[in-house]
C-alpha positions as CSV (number, residue, x, y, z in Angstrom):
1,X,7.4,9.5,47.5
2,X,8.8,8.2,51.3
3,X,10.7,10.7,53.1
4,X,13.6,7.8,52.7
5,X,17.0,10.3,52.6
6,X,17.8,8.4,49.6
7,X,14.2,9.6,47.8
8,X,14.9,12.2,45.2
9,X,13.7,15.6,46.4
10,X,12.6,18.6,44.3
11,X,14.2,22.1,45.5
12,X,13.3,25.2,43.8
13,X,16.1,27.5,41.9
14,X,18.1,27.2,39.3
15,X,19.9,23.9,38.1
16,X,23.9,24.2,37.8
17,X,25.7,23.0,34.7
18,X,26.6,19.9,37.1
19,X,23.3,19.7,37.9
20,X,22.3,19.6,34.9
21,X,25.1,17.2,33.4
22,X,24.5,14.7,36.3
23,X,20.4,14.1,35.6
24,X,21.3,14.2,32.0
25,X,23.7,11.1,32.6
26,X,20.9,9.8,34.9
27,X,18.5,9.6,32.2
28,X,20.4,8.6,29.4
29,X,21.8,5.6,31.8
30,X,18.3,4.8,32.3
31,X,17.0,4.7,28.7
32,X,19.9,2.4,28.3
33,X,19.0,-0.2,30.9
34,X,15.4,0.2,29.7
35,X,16.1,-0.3,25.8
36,X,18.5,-3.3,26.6
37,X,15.8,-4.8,28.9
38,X,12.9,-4.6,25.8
39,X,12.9,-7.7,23.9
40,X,12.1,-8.5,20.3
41,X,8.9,-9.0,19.3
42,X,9.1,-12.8,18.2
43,X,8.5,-13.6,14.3
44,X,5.6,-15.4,13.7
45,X,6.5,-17.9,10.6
46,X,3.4,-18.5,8.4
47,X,0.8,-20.9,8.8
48,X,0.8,-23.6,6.9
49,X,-2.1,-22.7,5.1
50,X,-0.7,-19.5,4.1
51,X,2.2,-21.1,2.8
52,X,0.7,-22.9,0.5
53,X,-1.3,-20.7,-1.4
54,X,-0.6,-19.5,-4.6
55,X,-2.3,-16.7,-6.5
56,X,-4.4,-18.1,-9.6
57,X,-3.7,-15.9,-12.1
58,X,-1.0,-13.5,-12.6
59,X,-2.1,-9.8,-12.3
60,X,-3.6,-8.1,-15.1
61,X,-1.2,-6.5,-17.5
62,X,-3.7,-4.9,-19.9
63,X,-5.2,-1.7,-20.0
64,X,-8.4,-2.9,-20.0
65,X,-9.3,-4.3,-23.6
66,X,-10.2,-7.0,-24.7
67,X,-8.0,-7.1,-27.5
68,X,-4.8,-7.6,-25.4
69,X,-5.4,-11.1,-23.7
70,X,-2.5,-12.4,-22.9
């Protein structure tokens, strides 16, 4: 921190309900800003390669015999 007048300074004692209301507004005006400034992650679409595959058989719907081949 620069001892710039307009640097936030820390002073010791108790916080007034102002106070307190004013760094609250603060805060929740920054974590505004910032969410409005975070972009989406862009989709990535599916290769081509992933696209076209296909599974080769549907999945099994036996219990396990061999009796029950569908």
């Amino acid at each position: 921190m620069t001892d710039a007048p307009e640097s936030p300074r820390i002073l010791g004692g108790s916080a007034t309900d102002d106070e307190i209301a004013a760094i609250a507004a603060v805060f929740a005006q920054l974590q505004l800003e910032r969410a409005a400034a975070v972009q989406a992650l862009p989709v990535k679409a599916p290769s081509l390669w992933m696209r076209t595959l296909r599974p080769l058989r549907r999945p099994g719907t036996t219990d396990g015999s061999w009796t029950d081949i569908r």
